[in-house]
C-alpha positions in Angstrom: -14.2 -49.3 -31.3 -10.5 -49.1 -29.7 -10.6 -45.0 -30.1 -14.1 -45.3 -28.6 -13.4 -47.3 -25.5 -9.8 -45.8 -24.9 -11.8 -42.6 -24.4 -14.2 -44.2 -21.9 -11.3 -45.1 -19.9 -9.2 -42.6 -20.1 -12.3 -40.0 -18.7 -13.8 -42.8 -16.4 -15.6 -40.1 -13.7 -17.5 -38.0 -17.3 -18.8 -41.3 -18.6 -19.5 -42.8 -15.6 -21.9 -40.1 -14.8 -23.1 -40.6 -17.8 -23.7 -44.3 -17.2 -24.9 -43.9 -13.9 -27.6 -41.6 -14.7 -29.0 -43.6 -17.5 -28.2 -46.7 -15.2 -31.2 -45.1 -12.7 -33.8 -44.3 -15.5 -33.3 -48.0 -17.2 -33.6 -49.6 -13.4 -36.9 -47.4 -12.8 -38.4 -48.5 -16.2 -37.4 -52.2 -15.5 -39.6 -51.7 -11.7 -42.6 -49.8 -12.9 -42.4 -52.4 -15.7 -42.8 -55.1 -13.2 -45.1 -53.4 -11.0 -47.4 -52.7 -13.9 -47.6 -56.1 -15.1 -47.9 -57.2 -11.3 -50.9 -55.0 -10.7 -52.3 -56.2 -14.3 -51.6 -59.5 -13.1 -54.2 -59.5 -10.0 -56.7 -58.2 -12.4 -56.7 -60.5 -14.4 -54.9 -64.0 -13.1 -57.9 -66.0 -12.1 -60.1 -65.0 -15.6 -56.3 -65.9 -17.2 -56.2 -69.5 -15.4 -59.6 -70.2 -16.4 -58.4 -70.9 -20.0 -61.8 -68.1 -20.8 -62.2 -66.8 -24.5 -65.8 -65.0 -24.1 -68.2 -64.1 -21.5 -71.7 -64.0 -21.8 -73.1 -61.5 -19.0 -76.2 -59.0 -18.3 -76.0 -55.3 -20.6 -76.7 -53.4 -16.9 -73.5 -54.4 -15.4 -71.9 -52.7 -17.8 -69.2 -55.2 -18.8 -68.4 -55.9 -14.7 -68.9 -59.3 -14.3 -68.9 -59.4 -10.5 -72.4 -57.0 -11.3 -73.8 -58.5 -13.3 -77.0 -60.8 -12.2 -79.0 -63.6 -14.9 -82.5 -65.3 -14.8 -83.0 -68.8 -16.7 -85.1 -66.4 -19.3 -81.6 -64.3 -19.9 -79.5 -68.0 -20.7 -79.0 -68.6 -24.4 -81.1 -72.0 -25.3 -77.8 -73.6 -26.7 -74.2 -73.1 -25.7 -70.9 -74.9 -26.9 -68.9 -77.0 -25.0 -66.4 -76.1 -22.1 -69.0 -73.2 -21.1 -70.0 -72.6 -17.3 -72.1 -70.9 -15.7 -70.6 -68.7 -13.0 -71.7 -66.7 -10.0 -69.9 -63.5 -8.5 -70.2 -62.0 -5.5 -67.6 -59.6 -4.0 -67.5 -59.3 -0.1 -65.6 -59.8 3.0 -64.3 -63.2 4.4 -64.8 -63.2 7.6 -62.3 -66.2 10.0 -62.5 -65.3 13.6 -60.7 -62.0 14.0 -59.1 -62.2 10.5 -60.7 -60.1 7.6 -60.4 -59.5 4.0 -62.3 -58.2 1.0 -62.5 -61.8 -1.5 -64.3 -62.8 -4.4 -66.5 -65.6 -4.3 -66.7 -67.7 -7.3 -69.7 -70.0 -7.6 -69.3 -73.1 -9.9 -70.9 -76.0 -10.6 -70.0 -79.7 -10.1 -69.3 -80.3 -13.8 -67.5 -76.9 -14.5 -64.6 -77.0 -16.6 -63.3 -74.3 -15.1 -63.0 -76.3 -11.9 -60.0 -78.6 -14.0 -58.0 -75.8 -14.9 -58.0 -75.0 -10.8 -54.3 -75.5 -9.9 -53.9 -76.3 -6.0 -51.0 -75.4 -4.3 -52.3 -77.8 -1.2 -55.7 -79.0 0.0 -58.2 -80.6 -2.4 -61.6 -78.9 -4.8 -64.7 -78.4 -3.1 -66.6 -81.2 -3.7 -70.1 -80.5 -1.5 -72.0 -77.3 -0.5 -70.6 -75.6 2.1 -67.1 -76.0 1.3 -64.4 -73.8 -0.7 -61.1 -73.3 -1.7 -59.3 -70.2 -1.3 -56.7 -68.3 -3.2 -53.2 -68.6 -1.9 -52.8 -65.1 -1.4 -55.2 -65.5 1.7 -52.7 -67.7 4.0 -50.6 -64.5 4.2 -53.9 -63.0 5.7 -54.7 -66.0 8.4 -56.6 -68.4 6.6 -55.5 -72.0 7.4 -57.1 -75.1 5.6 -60.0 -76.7 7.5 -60.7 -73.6 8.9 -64.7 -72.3 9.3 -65.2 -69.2 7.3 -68.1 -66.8 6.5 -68.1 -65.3 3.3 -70.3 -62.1 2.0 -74.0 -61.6 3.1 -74.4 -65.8 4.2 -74.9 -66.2 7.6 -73.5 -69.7 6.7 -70.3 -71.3 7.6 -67.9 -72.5 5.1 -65.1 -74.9 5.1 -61.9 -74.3 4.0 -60.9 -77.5 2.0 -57.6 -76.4 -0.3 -55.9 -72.9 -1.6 -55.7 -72.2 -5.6 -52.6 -70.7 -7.4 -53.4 -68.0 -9.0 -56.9 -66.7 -7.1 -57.1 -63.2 -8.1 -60.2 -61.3 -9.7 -59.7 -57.2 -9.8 -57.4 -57.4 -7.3 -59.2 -59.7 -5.2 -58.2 -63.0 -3.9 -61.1 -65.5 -5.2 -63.1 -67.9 -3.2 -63.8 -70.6 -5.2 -67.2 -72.5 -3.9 -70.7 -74.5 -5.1 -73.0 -72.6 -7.3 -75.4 -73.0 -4.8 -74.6 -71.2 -2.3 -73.6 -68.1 -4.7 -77.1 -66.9 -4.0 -76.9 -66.5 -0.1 -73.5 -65.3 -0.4 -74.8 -62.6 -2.8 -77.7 -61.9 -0.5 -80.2 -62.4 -4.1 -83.3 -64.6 -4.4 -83.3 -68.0 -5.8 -84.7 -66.2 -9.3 -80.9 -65.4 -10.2 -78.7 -68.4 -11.7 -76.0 -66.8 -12.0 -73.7 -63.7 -13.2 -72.7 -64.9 -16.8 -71.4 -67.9 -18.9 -67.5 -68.2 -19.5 -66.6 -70.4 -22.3 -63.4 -71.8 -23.2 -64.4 -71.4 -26.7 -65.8 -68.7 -28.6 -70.1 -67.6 -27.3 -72.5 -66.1 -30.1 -76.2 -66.5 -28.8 -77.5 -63.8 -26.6 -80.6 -62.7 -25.5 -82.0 -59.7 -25.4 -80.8 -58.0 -21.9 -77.4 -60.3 -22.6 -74.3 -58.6 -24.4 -70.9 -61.4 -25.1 -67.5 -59.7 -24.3 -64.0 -61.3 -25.0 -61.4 -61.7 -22.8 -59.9 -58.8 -23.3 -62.7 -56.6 -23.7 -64.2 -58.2 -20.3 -60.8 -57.3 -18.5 -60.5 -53.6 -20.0 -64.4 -52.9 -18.4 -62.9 -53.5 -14.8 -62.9 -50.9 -12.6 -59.7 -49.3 -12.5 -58.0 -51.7 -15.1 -57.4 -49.8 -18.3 -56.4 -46.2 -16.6 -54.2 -48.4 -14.2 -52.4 -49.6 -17.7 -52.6 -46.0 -19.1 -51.1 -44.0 -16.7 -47.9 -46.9 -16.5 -47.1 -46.8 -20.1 -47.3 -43.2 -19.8 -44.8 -43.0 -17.0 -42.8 -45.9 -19.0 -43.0 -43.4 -22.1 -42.1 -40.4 -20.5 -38.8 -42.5 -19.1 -37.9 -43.4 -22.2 -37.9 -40.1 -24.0 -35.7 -38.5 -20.9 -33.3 -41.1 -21.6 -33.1 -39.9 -25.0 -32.6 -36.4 -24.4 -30.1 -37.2 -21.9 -28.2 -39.1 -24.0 -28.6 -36.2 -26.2 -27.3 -33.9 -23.8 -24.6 -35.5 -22.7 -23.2 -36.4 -26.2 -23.6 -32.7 -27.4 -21.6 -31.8 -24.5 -19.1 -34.0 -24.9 -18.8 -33.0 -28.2 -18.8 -29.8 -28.1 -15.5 -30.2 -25.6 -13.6 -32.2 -27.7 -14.4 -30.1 -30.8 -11.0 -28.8 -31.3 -9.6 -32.5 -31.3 -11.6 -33.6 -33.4 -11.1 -30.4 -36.1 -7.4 -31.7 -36.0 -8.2 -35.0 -36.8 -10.0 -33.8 -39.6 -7.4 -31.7 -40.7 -4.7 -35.0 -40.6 -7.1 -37.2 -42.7 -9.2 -38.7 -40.5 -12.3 -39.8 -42.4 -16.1 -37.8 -41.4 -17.6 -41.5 -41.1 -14.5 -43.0 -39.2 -15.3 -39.6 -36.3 -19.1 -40.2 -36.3 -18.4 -44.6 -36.5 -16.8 -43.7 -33.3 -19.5 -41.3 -31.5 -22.1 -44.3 -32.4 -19.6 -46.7 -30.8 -19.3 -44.8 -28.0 -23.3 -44.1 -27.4 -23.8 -48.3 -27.9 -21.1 -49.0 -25.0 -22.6 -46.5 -22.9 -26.0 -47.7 -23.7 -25.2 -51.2 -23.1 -23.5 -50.9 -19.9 -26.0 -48.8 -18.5 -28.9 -50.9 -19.2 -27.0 -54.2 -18.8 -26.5 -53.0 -15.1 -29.5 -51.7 -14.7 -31.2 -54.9 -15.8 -29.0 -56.7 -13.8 -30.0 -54.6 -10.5 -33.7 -55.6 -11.2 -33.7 -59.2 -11.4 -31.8 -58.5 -8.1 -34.3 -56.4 -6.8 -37.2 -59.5 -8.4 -35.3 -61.9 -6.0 -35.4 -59.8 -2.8 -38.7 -58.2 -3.3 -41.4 -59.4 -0.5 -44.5 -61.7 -2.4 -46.5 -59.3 -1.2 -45.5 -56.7 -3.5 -47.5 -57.3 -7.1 -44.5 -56.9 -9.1 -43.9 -59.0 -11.9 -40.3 -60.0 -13.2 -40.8 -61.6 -16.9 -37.7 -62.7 -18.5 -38.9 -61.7 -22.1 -40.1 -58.2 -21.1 -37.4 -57.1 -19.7 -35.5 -57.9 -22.8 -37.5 -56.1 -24.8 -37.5 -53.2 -22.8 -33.6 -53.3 -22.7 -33.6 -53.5 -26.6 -36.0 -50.5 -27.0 -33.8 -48.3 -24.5 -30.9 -49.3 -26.2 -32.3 -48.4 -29.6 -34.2 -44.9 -28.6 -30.8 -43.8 -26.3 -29.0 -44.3 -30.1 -31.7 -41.6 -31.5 -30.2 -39.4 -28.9 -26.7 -39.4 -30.6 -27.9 -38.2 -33.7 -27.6 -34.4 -32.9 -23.9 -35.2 -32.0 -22.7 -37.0 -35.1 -24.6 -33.9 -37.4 -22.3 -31.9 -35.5 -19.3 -33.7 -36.2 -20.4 -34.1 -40.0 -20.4 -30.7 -39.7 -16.8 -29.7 -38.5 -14.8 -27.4 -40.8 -11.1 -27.6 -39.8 -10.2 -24.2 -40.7 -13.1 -22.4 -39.0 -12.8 -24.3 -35.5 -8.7 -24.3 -35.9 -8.5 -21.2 -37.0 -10.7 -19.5 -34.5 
């Protein structure tokens, strides 16, 4: 460790670039990180809220909920408690001159979805004609109170309270009566609805029925699972140029200081001791660089706009840090062969 550090010191501009450019790759993993789970986040934060386990919804809409349309002949004839029947419609809500593409969430009185509805102001609907928006829509100009016309109804709404946590695909949600999903979807009265969510696990269907879970329902949204894909690929890719950096860097060094260490070799000095100290050396670098880097994106979390979907978990990033910090040490492998390697006469000699 002392050997290890002294060296760090003593060549502060080599191992700082070192640091620095390992610093930049840990930071951009940490923010694509975030912005991947942010993005995955207003996928899936209302369905999330909602306490769901299993969706019950038509086989046509091909797992998109928000497509898919039931008749009272499609409904199972029994289903457990803490199930609701829900209605979808995506469209614009409309405020005077402000605009913005929403999804209307029809729900009955008795819905138990409607009690795991957190409100960040304002109250649950409680007649027809009246909803509650997601929070994300004050940015946009909707004000509680306010008259609002949502999707195909020629109807006017009123804005009663705004709901943590409204977002469906990357929608805000508009959370209203059951009732009106109909004229809001522009369907006929034959439609009750575009599935059943239950809190607890669904097994009757019916013929042109199909049950998804959770996970399965949020993987069928549009977009969803290459959104994820093409992240962790990025994420991936990071990680494995951090590695070959590392292993660049440490092969150069090496292969600088290879006299020195033939001498050292020659008065004694132990293989493991030489290669104990090359590890050292990778783990301070490593940990420096990705302690700083970490440390530069919980700054960045802080100073980041709300409107940027970027997600800053405490427990991610901490994994993250710990893989970099283990995959970076596979990258001084290559390095300590070398050193293994050395034969004082051969390197002295020449």
């Amino acid at each position: 460790m002392f050997l290890a550090w002294q060296e760090i010191k003593k060549e502060k501009l080599r191992y700082g670039l070192v640091i620095g450019v390992i610093l930049l790759i840990a930071y951009l993993i940490f923010i694509l990180s975030a912005l991947a789970q942010g993005l995955a986040s207003q996928n899936t934060a209302g369905v999330d809220s909602w306490q769901s386990q299993s969706v019950l919804l038509s086989k046509d809409a091909n797992g998109n909920l928000a497509q898919s349309m039931l008749t009272k002949a499609d409904l199972p004839s029994s289903q457990p408690a803490k199930t609701d029947r829900v209605g979808l419609a995506q469209g614009i809500l409309k405020a005077g001159d402000a605009r913005q593409s929403a999804t209307y969430v029809g729900l009955e009185k008795e819905a138990a979805i409607r009690q795991t509805i957190k409100l960040s102001s304002g109250r649950l609907n409680q007649n027809d004609q009246e909803v509650v928006l997601g929070d994300s829509l004050k940015q946009s100009g909707f004000k509680l109170h306010q008259k609002v016309q949502m999707g195909l109804s020629q109807d006017q709404y009123t804005v009663v309270g705004f709901a943590k946590d409204g977002l469906y695909n990357m929608a805000p949600v508009v959370y209203g009566s059951l009732k009106d999903w109909p004229s809001v979807k522009g369907v006929s009265s034959d439609f009750v609805g575009s599935g059943l969510i239950s809190q607890q696990k669904l097994t009757e269907k019916t013929k042109n029925t199909e049950i998804l879970t959770k996970t399965a329902l949020f993987n069928k949204m549009p977009g969803y699972s290459a959104q994820n894909q093409t992240f962790l690929f990025m994420i991936a890719f990071l990680v494995v140029i951090s590695i070959v950096i590392v292993a660049i860097f440490l092969y150069i060094l090496t292969m600088q200081k290879l006299e020195n260490l033939a001498v050292l070799k020659a008065q004694g000095i132990p293989t493991s001791y030489l290669v104990l100290n090359t590890l050292t050396q990778t783990i301070l670098i490593l940990l420096l660089a990705v302690g700083v880097g970490t440390a530069l994106a919980a700054l960045t979390g802080l100073a980041i706009p709300k409107a940027v979907p970027m997600t800053f978990d405490p427990l991610l990033m901490t994994g993250t840090a710990i893989l970099l910090i283990i995959t970076g040490l596979i990258g001084a492998i290559i390095p300590m062969r070398i050193i293994a390697k050395i034969d004082p006469v051969s390197v002295i000699g020449g």
